[in-house]
N, C-alpha and C positions, 0 to 999 in steps of 0.2 A: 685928349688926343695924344699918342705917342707915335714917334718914328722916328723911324729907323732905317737903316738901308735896307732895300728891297721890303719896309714891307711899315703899312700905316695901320694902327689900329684906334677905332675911335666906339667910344662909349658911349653910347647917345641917349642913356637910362630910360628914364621915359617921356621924353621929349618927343622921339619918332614913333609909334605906334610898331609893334614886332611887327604885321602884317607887310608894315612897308619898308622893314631893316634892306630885304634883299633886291628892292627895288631902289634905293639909295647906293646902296654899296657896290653896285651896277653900272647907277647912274658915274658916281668917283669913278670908276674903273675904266670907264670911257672917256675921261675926260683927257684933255693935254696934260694937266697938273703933275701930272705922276710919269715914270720911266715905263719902259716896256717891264715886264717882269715883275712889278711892284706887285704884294696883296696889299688886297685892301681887306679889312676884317669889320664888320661891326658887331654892335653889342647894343642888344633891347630889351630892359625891364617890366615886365605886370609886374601885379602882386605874387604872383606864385615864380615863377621861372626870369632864366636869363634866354633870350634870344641870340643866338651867333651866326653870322651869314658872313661869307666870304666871297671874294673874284680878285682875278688875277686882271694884269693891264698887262692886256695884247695876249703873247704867248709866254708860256714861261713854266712854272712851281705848279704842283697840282695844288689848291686850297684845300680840298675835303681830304687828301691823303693826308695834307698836316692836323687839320682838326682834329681826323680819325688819331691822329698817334700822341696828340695831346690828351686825349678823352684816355685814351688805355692807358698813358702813367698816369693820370690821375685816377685809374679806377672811380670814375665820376657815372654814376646811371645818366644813363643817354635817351633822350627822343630822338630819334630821325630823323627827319623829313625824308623822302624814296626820292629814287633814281640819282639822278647825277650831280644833283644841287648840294652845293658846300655850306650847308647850314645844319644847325642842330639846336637843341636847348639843353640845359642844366638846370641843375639846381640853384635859385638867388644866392645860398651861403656857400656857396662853392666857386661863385664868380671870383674874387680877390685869386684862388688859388689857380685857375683856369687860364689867368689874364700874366701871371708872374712863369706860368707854365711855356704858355704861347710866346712869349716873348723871349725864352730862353730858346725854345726851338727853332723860330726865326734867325736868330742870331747864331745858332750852332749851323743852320742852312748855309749861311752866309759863307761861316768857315771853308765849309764842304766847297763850296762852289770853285 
């Protein structure tokens, strides 16, 4: 788990099943624990891919607009998932750079604000 102001990311490799990353990081997102404005980020390992599912606490950052702008500097190939949901997958050997990526821009957020 790391955090940070405004924003918690936690690895949950394959402990949580991907199916249920963006039902967890939902559940956090709801809870009292965290500020308004907080992301919450997770992260779920298969064999093949990394799982990334985001939500914000309360109102605040879009999630999927950061995703999206982490994904394009890293020129990382992308699955989607559609519509409005702030999740996507990677590649498993691309997570370290994905995770060191997201957190700079978190923190550059932070400055902006």
């Amino acid at each position: 788990k790391i955090e940070g102001n405004g924003f918690v990311i936690l690895n949950v490799k394959e402990i949580v099943a991907q199916e249920h990353l963006d039902t967890v990081t939902a559940l956090l997102s709801s809870t009292v624990r965290y500020r308004e404005g907080t992301i919450v980020i997770g992260l779920a390992n298969n064999a093949e891919n990394t799982k990334i599912a985001a939500h914000v606490v309360g109102n605040g950052r879009n999630p999927r607009e950061l995703l999206e702008k982490v994904i394009k500097e890293l020129q990382i190939p992308l699955s989607s998932v559609p519509g409005e949901s702030a999740e996507c997958y990677i590649c498993k050997d691309r997570e370290q750079d994905f995770m060191a990526a997201l957190q700079r821009h978190l923190e550059l957020e932070l400055v902006k604000i």
